[in-house]
C-alpha positions in Angstrom: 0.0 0.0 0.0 1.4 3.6 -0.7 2.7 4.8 2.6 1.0 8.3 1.6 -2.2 7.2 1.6 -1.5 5.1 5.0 -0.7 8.2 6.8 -3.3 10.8 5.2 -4.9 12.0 8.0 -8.8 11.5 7.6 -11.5 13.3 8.5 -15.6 12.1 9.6 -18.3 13.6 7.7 -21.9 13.5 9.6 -24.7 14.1 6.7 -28.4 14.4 7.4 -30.1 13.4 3.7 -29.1 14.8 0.7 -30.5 18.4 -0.3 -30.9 22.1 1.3 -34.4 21.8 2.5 -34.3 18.3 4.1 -31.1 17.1 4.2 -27.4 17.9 3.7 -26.7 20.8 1.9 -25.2 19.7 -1.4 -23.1 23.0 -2.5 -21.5 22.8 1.0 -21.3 19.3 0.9 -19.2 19.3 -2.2 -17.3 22.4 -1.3 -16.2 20.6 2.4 -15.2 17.5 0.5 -13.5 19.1 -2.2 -11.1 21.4 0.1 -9.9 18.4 2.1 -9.2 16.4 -1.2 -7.3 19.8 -2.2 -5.8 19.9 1.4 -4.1 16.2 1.2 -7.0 15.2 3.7 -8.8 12.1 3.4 -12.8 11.4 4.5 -15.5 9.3 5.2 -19.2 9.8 5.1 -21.4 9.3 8.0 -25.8 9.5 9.0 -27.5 8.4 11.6 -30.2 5.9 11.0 -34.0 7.0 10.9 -35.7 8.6 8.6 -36.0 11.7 7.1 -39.3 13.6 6.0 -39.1 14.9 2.8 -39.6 18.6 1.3 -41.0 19.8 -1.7 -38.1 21.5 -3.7 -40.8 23.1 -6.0 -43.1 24.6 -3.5 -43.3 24.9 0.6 -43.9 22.7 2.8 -43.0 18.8 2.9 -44.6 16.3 0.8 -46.2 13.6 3.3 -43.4 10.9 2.4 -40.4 10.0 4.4 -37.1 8.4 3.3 -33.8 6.4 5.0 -31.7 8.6 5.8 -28.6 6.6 5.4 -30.0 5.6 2.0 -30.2 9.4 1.0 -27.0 10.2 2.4 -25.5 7.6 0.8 -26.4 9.6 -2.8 -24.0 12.8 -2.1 -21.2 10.0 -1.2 -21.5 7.8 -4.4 -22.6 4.6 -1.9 -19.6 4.8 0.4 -21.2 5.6 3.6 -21.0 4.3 7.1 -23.7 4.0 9.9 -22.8 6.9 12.5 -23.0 4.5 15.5 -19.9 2.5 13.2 -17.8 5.7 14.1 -15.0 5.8 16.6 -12.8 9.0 16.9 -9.5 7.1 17.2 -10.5 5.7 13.7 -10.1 9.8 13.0 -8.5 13.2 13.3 -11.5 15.7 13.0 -14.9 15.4 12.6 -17.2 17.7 10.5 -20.8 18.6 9.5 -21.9 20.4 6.5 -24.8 22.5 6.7 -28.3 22.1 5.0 -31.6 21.9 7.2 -31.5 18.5 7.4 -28.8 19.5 10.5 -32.2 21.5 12.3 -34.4 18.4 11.3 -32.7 15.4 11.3 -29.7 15.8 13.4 -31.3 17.8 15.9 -35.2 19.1 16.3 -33.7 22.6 16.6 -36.6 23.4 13.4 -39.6 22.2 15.2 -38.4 22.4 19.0 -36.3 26.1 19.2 -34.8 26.1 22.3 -35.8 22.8 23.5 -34.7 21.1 20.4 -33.0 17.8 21.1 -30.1 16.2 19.2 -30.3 12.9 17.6 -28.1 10.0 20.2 -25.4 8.9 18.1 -24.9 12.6 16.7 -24.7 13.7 19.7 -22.4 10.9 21.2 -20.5 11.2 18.3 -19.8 15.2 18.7 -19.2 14.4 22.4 -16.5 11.7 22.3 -14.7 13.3 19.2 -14.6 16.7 21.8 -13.5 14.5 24.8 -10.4 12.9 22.6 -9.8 16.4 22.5 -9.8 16.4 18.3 -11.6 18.8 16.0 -14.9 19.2 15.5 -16.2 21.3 12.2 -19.5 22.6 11.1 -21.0 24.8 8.9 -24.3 27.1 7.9 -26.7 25.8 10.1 -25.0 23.3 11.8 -23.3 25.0 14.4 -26.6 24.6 16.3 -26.1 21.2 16.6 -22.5 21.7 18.5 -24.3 24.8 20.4 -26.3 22.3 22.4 -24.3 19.9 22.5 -21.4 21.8 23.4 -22.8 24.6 25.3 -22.0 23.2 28.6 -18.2 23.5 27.9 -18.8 27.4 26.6 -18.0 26.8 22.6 -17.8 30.2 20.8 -19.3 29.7 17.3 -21.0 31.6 14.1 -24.2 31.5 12.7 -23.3 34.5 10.8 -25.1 37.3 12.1 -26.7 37.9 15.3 -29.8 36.5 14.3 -32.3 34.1 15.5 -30.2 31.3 15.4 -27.3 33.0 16.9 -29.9 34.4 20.3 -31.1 30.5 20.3 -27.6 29.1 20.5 -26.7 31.7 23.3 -29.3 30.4 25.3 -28.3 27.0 25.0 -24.3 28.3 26.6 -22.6 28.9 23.3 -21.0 32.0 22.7 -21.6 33.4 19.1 -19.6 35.9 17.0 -20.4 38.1 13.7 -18.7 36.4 11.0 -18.9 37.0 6.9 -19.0 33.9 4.6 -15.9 33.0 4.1 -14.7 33.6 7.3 -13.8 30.7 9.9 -14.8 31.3 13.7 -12.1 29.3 15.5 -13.2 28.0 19.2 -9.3 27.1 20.4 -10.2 25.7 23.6 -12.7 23.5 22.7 -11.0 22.9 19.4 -13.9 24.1 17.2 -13.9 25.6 13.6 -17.3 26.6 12.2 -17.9 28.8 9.1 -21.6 30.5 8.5 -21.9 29.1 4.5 -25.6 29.9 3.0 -26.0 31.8 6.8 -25.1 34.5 4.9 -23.3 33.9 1.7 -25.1 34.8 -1.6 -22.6 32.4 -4.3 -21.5 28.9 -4.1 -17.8 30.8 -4.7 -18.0 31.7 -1.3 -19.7 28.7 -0.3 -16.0 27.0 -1.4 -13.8 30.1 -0.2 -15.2 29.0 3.1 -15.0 25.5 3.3 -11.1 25.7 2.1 -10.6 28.5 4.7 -12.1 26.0 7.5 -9.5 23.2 6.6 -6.7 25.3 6.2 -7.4 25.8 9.8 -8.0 22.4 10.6 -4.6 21.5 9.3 -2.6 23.7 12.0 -4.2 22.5 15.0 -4.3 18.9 14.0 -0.8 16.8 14.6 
């Protein structure tokens, strides 16, 4: 085996269906994926099991039928995916989660619930032991929520972009939020967490990749 590709440092990717309204969002998706390729970074895809109830992409509202969610998930990774209860955090050096409202619906309730929203058990026991081996966790657009209530007990600083509703919701859950523009990175060093805001507040899938790139450029000083 080529001793490059033995020590190519891997990253975990958690996705939540495939598509903006529902799932993982593809543009940032493809963008997170892309810089690490770019970056010498290998990955492997990731979803919880359940299911997933699906939007309309042509009008509002969903459309009564539900879907796997691994099965969906497994579309944006060409069939290579992994059950998230398969994932150990030895087995990797960061672990990331694109954005996409599948991340407010599927890997947490933070769409229906607010506040009270829950996240999904082996999302959430994933983000935890990842953060107690003390390695990376990344996240973007929407899916800083997520690490907000999971991580709020340990005061993570993230963005949501602007000081929106989002950003007050996340503050009441113990994160600390800060103002950041769409390709920026918001780098939590204690906690060890890089989160950018994506489609929070970017208008072009340009900045959409200018983002993602800028997230594992940071990743790659803080990881050994």
């Amino acid at each position: 085996m080529n001793k490059n590709k033995t020590m190519m440092k891997k990253v975990a990717i958690i996705l939540s269906g495939c598509g903006n309204r529902d799932g993982s969002e593809l543009q940032e998706t493809l963008s997170l994926m892309l810089a690490l390729d770019r970056n010498g970074l290998a990955y492997q895809c990731f979803a919880p099991k359940g299911e997933i109830r699906v939007a309309s992409y042509l009008k509002e509202g969903d459309t009564g039928e539900k879907r796997d969610m691994p099965e969906e998930s497994a579309r944006i990774a060409r069939g290579n995916l992994k059950v998230l209860t398969d994932y150990t955090p030895a087995d990797y050096d960061a672990l990331a989660l694109p954005g996409g409202m599948g991340a407010a619906r599927n890997l947490s309730s933070y769409a229906f619930d607010g506040e009270k929203m829950t996240v999904e058990p082996s999302v959430e026991q994933a983000i935890l032991a990842t953060h107690d081996a003390g390695k990376p966790v990344l996240a973007m657009c929407i899916a800083p929520m997520v690490l907000a209530k999971t991580l709020g007990k340990y005061d993570v600083i993230l963005t949501l972009g602007g000081q929106n509703d989002a950003a007050r919701t996340a503050q009441t859950l113990g994160a600390q939020t800060r103002v950041c523009g769409p390709t920026d990175v918001c780098h939590d060093t204690k906690n060890r967490v890089l989160t950018t805001p994506a489609y929070m507040v970017a208008t072009s899938i340009s900045e959409i990749f200018e983002g993602a790139e800028n997230m594992v450029r940071a990743l790659l000083e803080i990881i050994p």
